[in-house]
N, C-alpha and C positions, 0 to 999 in steps of 0.2 A: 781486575782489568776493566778499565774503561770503553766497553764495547762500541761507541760511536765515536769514539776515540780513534779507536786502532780500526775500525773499518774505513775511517777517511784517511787515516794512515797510509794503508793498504792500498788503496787505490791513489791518493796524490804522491806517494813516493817511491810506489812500486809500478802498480799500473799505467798510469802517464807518463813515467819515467822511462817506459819503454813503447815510448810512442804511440799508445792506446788513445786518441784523443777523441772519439766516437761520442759527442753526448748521450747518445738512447744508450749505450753498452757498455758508457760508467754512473748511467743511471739504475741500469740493470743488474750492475755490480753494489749500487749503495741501495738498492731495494729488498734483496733476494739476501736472507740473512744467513749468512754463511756459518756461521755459529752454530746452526741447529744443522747443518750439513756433517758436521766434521766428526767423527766416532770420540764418543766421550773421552777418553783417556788421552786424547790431541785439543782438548779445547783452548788451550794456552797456547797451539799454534796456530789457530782458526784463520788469522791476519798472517801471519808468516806467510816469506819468499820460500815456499819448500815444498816437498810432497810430502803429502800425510797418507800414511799405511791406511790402508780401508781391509784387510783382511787376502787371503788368497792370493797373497805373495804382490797386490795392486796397492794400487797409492793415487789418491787426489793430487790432481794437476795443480801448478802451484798458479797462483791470481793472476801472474802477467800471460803465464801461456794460455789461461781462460779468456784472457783480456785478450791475446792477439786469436787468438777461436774467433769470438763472437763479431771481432770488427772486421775479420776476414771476409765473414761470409755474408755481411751486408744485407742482416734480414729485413724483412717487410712484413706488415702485420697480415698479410693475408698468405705469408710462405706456409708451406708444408713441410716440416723439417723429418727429417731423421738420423738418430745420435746413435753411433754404434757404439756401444761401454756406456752402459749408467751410470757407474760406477757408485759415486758417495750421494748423485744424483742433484747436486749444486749446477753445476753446468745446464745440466734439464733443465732446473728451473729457471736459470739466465737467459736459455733458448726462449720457452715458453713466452715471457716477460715481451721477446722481441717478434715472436713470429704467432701463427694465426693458431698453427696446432702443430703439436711434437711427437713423432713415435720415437722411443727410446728400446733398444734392445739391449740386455743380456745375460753373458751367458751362467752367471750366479743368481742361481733363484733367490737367495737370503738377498743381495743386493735390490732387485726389483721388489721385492716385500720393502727393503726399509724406505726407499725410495719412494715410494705408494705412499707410506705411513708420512716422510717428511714432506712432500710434496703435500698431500692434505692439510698438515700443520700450517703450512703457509701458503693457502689457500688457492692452490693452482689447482684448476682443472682442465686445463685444455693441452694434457700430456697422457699418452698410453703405450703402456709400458709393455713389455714381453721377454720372455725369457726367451732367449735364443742363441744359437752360435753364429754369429754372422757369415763366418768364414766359409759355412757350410749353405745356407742360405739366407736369405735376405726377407723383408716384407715386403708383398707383392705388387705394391705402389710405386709411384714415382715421384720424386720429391723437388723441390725447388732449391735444397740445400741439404749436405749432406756433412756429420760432423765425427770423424774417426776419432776416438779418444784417447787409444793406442797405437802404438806404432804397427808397422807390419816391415817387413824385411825386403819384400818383392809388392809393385804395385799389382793391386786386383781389378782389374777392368771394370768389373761388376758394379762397381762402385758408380763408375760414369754410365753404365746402363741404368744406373737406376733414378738418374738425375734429370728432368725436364730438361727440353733446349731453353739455354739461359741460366740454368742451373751452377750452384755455387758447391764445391768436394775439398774440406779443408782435412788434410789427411800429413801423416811424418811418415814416414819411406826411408829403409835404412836400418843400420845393423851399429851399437856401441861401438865407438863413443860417441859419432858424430853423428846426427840422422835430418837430415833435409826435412823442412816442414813445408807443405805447398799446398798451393791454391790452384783447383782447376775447373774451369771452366767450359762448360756445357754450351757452345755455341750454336749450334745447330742438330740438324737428327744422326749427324755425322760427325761431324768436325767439334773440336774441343781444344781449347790452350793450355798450359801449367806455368804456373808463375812461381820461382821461389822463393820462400819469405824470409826464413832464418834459419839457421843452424839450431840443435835442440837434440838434448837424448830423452828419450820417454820410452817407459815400462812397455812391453808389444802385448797385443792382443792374445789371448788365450789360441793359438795355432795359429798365431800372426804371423809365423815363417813356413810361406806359402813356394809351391812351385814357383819358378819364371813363368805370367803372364802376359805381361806387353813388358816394352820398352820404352823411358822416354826419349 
């Protein structure tokens, strides 16, 4: 396979293709080599439209929904992010690329090891990582953008608690086959918008099917 091949592939016919047209976040996408993301036994679908199994019944987000992640949340290189599901740890490093510093949580400790190890490979340092279950609690900051990687079934408030005013919560809501993907917005110490972006099914977070908490 022609690897610089199929990563412009990947992105001029998949990525753009679905409206991604962000230059920092298909710069972030042809920088951050996805190839060394993908668990050996998938390296022939590294550029593929699909998810790829990472282990514990989870799967890598496939490029466009990465693609429509990072243009959502409209980073700046002085954000503070945090990405709840490390997962294969590609997305981290796409974050990273765009904002100042990244905490990443969860709740597979082997995933936050390989994560460490790939991130080192490709020379990111300004990401820290933590084993944790988000659902149960959170890190104790507050961030300028916040990046759910799986789905949840009921939205969790907590999420916009833990967003500065101005703050960007790119989160999918919802139960198979269809599940809302949205964008909300942190506009003051109170008040907050949601905006819906697309339709999309993704794998739910590890106790992603939560009480009723709010309402939109």
């Amino acid at each position: 396979m022609n690897i610089d091949f199929a990563r412009r592939q990947m992105i001029d016919q998949q990525v753009r293709a679905w409206t991604v047209l962000d230059p920092a976040v298909l710069d972030a996408l042809s920088l951050v080599p996805r190839e060394e993301f993908v668990p050996g036994a998938y390296q022939s679908l590294a550029f593929a439209d699909t998810e790829i199994p990472l282990g514990h019944g989870e799967f890598m987000m496939t490029p466009t929904v990465e693609g429509r992640v990072l243009q959502a949340l409209d980073l700046r290189a002085n954000d503070h992010v945090l990405e709840i599901g490390t997962g294969s740890g590609f997305l981290t490093a796409c974050l990273a690329k765009l904002a100042g510093t990244v905490t990443s949580v969860d709740i597979h400790g082997d995933f936050v090891r390989d994560a460490a190890r790939k991130l080192a490979g490709a020379r990111i340092d300004n990401v820290e990582l933590q084993t944790m279950d988000a659902t149960l609690e959170l890190p104790g900051n507050r961030y300028d953008a916040i990046a759910v990687t799986g789905s949840i079934e009921t939205f969790d408030s907590r999420f916009v608690d833990a967003l500065r005013p101005g703050g960007r919560l790119f989160v999918v809501v919802g139960s198979p086959p269809v599940m809302d993907a949205r964008l909300v917005r942190r506009t003051g110490d109170t008040d907050w918008n949601s905006e819906s972006l697309f339709e999309t099914s993704l794998g739910p977070l590890v106790h992603g099917t939560l009480p009723p908490q709010f309402v939109f």
